[in-house]
Wavefront OBJ file of the C-alpha trace (Angstrom):
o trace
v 5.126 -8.722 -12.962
v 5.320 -9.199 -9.033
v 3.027 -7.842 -6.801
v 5.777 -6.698 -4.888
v 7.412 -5.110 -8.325
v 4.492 -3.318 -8.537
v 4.130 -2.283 -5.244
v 7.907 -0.570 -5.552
v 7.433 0.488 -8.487
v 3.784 2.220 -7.965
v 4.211 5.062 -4.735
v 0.337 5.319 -5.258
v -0.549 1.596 -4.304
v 2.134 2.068 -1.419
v 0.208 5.359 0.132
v -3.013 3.142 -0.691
v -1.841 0.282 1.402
v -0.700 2.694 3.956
v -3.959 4.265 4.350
v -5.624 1.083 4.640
v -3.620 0.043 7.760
v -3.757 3.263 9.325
v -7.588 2.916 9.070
v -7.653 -0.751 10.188
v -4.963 -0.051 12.590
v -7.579 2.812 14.366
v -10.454 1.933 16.422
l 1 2 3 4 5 6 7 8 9 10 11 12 13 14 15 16 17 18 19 20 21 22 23 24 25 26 27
């Protein structure tokens, strides 16, 4: 499996990787 299969196929990991830009993204 693809990290990017798993990524589509997993909304958790997607939310997770969104909260970790959001945070890196903010001062």
């Amino acid at each position: 499996m693809t990290p990017k299969r798993v990524a589509f196929t997993n909304p958790a990991l997607l939310i997770f990787l969104h909260v970790l830009l959001f945070q890196r993204a903010e001062p």
